[in-house]
MARBAKOL-160478 format. One record per residue: residue in one letter; x, y, z of N, C-alpha, C in turn. Coordinates in steps of 0.2 Angstrom, whole numbers, padded with zeros to 4 digits, always signed. Example, Ala and Ser with C-alpha at 12.3 -4.5 7.8 and 13.67 -1.06 7.14 Angstrom:
MARBAKOL-160478
A+0066-0028+0039+0062-0022+0039+0066-0016+0039
S+0064-0011+0035+0068-0005+0036+0064+0000+0039
//
This chain:
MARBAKOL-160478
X-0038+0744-1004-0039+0744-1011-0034+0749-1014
X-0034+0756-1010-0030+0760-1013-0022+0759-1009
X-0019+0762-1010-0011+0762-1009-0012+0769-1005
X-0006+0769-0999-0005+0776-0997-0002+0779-1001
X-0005+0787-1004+0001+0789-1012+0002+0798-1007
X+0006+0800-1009+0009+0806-1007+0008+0812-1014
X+0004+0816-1013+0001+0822-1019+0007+0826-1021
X+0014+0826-1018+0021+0827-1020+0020+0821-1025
X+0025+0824-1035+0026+0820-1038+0034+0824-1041
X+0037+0819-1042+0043+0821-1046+0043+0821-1051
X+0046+0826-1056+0046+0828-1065+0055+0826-1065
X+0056+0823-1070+0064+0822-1071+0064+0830-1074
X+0070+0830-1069+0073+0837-1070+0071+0843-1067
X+0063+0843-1063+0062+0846-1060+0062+0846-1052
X+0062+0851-1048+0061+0850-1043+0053+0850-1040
X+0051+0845-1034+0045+0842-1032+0039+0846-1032
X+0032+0848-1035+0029+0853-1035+0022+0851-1033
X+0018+0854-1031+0013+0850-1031+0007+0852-1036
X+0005+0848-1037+0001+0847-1043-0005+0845-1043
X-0011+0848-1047-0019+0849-1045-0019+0838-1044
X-0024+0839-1042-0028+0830-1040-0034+0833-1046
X-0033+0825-1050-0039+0827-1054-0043+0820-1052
X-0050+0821-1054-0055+0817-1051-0059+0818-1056
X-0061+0811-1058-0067+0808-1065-0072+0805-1059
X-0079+0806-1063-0084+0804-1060-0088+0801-1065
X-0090+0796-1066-0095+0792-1072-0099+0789-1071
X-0105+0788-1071-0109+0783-1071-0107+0775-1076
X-0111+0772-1073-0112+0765-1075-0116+0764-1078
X-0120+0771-1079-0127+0771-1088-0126+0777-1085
X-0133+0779-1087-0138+0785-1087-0141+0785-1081
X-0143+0793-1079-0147+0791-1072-0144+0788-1067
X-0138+0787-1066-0137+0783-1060-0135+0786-1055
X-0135+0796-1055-0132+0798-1050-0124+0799-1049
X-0122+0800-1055-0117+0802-1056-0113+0811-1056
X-0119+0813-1059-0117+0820-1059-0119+0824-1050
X-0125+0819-1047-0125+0820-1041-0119+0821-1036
X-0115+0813-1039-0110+0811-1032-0106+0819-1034
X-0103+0819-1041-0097+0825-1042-0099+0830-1040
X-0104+0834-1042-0107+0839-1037-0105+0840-1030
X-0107+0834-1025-0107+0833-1020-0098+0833-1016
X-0095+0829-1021-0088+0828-1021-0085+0836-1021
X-0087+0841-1026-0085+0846-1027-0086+0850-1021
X-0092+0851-1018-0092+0854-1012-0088+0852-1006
X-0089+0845-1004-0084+0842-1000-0078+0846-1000
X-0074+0845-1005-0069+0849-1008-0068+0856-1004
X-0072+0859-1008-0072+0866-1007-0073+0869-0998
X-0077+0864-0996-0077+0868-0988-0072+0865-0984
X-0067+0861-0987-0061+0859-0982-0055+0865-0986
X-0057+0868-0989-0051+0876-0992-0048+0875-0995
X-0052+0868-1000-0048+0866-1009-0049+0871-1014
X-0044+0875-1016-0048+0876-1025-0053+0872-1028
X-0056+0872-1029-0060+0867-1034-0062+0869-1039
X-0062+0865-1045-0067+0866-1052-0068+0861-1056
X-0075+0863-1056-0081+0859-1058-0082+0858-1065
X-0080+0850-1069-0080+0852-1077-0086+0847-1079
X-0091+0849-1084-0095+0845-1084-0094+0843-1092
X-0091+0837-1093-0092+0832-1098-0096+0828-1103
X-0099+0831-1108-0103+0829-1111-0106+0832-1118
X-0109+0829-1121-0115+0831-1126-0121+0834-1125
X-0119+0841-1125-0126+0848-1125-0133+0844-1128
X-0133+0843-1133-0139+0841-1133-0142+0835-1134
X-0138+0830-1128-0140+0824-1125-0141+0824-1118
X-0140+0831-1116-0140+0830-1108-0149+0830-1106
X-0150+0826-1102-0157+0826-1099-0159+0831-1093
X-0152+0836-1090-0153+0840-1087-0145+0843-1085
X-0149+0850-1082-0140+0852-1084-0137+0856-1076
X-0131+0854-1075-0131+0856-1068-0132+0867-1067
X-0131+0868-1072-0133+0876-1074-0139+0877-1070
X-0144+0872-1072-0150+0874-1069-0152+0871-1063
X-0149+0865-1062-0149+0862-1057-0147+0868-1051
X-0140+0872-1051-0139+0877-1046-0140+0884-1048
X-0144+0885-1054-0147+0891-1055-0142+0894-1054
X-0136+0893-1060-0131+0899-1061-0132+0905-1063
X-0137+0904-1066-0140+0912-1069-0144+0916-1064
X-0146+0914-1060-0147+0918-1055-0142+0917-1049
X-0139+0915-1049-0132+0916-1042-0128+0922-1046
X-0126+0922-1053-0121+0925-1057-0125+0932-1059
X-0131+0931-1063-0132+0934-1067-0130+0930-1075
X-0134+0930-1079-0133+0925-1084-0128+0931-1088
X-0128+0937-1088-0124+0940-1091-0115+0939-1092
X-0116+0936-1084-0110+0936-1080-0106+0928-1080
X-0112+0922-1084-0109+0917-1084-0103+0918-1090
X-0101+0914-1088-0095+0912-1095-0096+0905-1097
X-0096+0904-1104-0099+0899-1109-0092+0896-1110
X-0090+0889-1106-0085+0888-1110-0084+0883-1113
X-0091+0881-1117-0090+0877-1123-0089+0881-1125
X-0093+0886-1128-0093+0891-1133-0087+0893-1133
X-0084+0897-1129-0076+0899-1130-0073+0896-1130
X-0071+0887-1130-0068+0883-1132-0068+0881-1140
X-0074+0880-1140-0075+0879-1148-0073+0886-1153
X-0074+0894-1150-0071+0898-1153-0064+0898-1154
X-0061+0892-1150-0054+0894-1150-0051+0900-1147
X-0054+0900-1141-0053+0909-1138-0047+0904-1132
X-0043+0911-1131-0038+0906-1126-0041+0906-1120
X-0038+0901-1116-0041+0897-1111-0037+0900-1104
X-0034+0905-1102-0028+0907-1098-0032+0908-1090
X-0035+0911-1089-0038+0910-1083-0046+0904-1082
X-0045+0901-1081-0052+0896-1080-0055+0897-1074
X-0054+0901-1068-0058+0900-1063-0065+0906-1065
X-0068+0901-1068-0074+0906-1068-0080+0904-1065
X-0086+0906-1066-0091+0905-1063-0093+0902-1056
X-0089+0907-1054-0088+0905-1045-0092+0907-1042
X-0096+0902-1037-0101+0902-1032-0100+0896-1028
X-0102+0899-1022-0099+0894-1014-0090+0892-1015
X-0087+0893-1018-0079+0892-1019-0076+0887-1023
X-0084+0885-1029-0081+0882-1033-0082+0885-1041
X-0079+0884-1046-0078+0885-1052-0083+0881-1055
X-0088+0884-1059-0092+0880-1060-0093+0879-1068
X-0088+0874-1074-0088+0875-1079-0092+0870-1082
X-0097+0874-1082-0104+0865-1085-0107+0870-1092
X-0112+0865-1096-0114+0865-1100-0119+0870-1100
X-0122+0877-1105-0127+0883-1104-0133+0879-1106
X-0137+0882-1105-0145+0880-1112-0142+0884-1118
X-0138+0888-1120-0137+0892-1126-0131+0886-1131
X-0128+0882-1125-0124+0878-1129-0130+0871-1133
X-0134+0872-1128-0140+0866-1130-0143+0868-1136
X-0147+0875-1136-0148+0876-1140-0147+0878-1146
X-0139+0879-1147-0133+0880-1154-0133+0871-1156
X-0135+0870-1152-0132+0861-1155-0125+0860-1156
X-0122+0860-1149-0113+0861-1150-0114+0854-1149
X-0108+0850-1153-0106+0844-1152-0100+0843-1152
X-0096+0843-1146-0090+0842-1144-0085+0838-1148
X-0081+0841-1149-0075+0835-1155-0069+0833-1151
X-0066+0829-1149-0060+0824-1145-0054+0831-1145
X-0055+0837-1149-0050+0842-1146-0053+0846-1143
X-0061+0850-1142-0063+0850-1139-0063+0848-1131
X-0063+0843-1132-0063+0840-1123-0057+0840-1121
X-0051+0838-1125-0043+0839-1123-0044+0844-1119
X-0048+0852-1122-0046+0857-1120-0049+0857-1114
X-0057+0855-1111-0058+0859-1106-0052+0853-1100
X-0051+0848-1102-0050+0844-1097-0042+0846-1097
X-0037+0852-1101-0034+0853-1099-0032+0862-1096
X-0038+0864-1100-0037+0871-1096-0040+0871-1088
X-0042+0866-1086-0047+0865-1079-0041+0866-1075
X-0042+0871-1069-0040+0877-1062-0042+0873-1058
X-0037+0872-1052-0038+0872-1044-0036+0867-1044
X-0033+0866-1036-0030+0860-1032-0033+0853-1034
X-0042+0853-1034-0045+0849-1035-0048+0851-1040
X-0048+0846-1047-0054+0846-1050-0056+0840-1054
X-0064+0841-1053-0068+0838-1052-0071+0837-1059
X-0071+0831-1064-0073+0831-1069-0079+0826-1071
X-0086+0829-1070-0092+0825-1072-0094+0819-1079
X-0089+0815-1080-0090+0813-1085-0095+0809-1089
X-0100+0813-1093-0104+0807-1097-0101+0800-1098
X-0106+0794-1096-0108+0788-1100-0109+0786-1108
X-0102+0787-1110-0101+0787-1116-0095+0785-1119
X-0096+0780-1125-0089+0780-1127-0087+0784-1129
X-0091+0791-1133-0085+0794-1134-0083+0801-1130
X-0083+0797-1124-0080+0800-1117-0075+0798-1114
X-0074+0790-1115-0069+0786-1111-0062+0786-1110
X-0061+0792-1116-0053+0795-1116-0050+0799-1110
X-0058+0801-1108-0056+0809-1100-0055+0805-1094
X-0056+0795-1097-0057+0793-1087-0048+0790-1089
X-0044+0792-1094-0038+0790-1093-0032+0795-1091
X-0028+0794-1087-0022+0798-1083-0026+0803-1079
X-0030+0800-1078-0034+0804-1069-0031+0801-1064
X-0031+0804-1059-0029+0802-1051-0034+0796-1048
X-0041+0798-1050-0044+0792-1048-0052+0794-1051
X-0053+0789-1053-0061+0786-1057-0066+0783-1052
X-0070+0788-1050-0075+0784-1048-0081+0785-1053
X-0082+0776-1051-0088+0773-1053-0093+0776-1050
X-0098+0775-1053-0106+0776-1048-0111+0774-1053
X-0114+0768-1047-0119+0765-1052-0124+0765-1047
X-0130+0762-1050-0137+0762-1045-0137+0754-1045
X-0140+0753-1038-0139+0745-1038-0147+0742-1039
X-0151+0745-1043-0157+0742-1046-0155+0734-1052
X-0156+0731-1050-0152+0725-1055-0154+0726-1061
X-0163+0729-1061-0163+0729-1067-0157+0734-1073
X-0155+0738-1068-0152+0743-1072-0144+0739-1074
X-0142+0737-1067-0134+0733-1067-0137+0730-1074
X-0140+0724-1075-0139+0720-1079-0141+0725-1087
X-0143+0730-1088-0142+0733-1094-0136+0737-1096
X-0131+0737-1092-0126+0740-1090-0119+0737-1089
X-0121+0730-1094-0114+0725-1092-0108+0728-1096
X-0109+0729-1100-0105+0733-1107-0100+0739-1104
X-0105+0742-1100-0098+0749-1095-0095+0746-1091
X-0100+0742-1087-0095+0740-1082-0090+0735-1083
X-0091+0733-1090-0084+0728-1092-0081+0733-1093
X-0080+0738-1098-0075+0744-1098-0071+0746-1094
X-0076+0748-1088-0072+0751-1082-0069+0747-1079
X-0072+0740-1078-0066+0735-1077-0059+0735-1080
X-0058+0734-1088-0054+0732-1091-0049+0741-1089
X-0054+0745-1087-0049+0751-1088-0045+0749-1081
X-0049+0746-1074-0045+0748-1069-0041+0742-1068
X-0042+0737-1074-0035+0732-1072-0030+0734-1078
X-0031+0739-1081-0025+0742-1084-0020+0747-1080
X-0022+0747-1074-0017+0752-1068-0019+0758-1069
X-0026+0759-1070-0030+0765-1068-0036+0764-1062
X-0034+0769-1056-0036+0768-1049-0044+0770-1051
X-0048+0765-1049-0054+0767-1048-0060+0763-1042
X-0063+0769-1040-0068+0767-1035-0075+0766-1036
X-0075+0760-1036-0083+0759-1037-0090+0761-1032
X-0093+0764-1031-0097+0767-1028-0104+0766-1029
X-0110+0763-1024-0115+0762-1026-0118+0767-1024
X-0125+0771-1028-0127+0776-1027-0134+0775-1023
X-0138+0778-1018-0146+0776-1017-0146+0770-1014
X-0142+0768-1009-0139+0763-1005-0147+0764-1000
X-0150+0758-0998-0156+0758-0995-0156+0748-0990
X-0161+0748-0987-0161+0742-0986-0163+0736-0988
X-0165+0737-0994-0168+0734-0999-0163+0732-1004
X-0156+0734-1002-0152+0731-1007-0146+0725-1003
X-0147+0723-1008-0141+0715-1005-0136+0719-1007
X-0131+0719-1002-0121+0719-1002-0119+0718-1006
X-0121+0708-1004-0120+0700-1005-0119+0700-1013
X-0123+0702-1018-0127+0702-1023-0122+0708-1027
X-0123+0714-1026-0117+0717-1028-0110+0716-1027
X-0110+0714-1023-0101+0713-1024-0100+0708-1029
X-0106+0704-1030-0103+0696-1034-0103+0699-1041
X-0110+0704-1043-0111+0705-1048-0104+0711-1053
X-0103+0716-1047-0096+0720-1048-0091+0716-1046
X-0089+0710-1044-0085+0707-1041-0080+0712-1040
X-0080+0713-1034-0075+0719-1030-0077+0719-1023
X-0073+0718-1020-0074+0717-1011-0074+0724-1009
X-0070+0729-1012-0071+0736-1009-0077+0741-1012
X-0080+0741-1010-0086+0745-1013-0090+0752-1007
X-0087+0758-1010-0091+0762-1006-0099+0764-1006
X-0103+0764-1003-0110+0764-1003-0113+0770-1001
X-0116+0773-1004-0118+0781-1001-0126+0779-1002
X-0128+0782-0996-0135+0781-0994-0141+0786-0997
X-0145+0783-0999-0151+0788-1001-0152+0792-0997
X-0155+0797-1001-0157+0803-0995-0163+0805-0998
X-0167+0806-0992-0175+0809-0994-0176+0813-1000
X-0181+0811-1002-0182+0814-1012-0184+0820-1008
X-0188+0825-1004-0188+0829-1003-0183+0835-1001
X-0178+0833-1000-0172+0835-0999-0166+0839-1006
X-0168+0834-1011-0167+0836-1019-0172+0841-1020
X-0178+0838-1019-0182+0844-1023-0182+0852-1019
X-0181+0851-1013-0179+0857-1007-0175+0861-1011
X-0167+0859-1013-0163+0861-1013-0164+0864-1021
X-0167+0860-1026-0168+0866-1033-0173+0871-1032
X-0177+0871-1029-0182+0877-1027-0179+0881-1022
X-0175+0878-1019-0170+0886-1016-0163+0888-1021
X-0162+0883-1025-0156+0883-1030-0150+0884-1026
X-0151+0877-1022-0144+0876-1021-0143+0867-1022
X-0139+0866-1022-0135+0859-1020-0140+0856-1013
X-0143+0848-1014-0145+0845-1006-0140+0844-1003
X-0132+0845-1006-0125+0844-1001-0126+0850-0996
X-0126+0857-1002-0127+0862-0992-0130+0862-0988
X-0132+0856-0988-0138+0855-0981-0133+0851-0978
X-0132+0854-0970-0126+0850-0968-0131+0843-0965
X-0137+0842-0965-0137+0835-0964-0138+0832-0969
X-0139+0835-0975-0137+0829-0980-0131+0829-0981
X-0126+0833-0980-0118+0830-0980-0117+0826-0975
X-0119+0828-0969-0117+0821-0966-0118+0814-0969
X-0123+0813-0973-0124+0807-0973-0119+0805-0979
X-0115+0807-0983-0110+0806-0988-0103+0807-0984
X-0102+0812-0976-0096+0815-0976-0090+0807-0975
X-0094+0803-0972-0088+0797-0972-0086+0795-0978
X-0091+0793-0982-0088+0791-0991-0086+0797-0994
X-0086+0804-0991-0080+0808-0997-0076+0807-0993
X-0074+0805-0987-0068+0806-0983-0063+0800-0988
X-0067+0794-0987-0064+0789-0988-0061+0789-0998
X-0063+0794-1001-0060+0793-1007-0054+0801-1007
X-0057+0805-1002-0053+0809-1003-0046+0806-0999
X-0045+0803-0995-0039+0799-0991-0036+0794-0995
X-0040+0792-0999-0038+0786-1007-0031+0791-1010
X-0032+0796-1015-0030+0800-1015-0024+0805-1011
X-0024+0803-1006-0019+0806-1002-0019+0813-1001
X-0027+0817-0999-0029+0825-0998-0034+0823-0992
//
């Protein structure tokens, strides 16, 4: 599906440099385990001795949870110590160093409850900005299911999809997934990804319905394992047996890519 690409890219007039790999994650709605996969994506990253930074995508007060709380960056940091970068984006504060809110080796630029609670609503030069002040070799951009997101999954390295293959969800979902079609037959590289992969789902069925023969499938992991992981306030990725169970599918998008 993917091409062999080399992460060396020529600029006329420059000589060869190499240049961060950027990475869009979307769901195919709501709920389908999208902020999960990038998350997971993100650490992958980081323990192979990527830079990484983590941007989280979206509308403060539409999110249904936020990954600040998911990894309890106020207590990893100190909330004193987090940094708001909606908030300094919106204040038009300069953007010169971005590696902030580092924990396990990754940059972790998501959404506060203070930006929830201010009711920031992000404007198309807001998101210009996080998506271009974002730091590291890798980064990692969780983007909302939204139209008015679908600008941040263009002139990335690669788009992965991630859908849930409950049908009844696919068939309320035809609308993204025709977008994300029409974006990846416009020469925008994307990988479809089924999320909560189990034995109860037909292949057969998905691929007809995605019509796509390459489709990576990432398996469910025991719901106690998520809940483990917020009550310790970490990621179920740092559980090295639940990365096993994703470590072939990040391999295989991270070698899409050419890292």
């Amino acid at each position: 599906m993917f091409k062999d690409r080399v992460v060396f890219r020529e600029r006329k007039g420059v000589s060869r440099t190499l240049e961060p790999i950027r990475i869009a994650v979307t769901g195919t709605g709501e709920c389908v385990g999208a902020s999960f996969t990038a998350a997971g994506l993100a650490v992958f990253f980081a323990r192979r001795g990527r830079k990484v930074t983590y941007t989280e995508i979206g509308d403060p007060v539409r999110m249904r949870r936020l990954m600040y709380d998911v990894i309890a960056l106020d207590r990893r940091l100190g909330r004193e110590n987090v940094k708001a970068v909606y908030r300094s984006i919106r204040e038009m504060e300069p953007q010169k160093s971005l590696r902030v809110n580092l924990s396990d080796g990754i940059s972790w630029r998501v959404i506060t409850p203070e930006d929830v609670d201010d009711g920031l609503n992000p404007e198309p030069a807001d998101i210009s900005r996080m998506i271009s002040s974002a730091d590291g070799d890798v980064q990692i951009f969780d983007v909302s299911a939204g139209e008015k997101f679908n600008g941040c999954l263009l002139d990335m390295d690669l788009v992965v999809a991630v859908t849930d293959p409950m049908p009844s969800k696919l068939m309320r979902q035809r609308e993204r997934i025709k977008f994300l079609k029409r974006l990846e037959a416009s020469g925008n590289r994307v990988m479809w990804t089924v999320n909560r992969m189990n034995d109860g789902v037909s292949k057969r069925q998905i691929q007809g319905f995605l019509r796509e023969e390459q489709i990576l499938y990432l398996n469910d992991i025991p719901t106690e394992a998520v809940y483990t992981g917020e009550f310790r306030c970490r990621l179920p990725h740092a559980d090295g047996k639940v990365m096993e169970i994703f470590a072939d599918s990040f391999t295989k998008i991270s070698q899409s890519i050419g890292i």
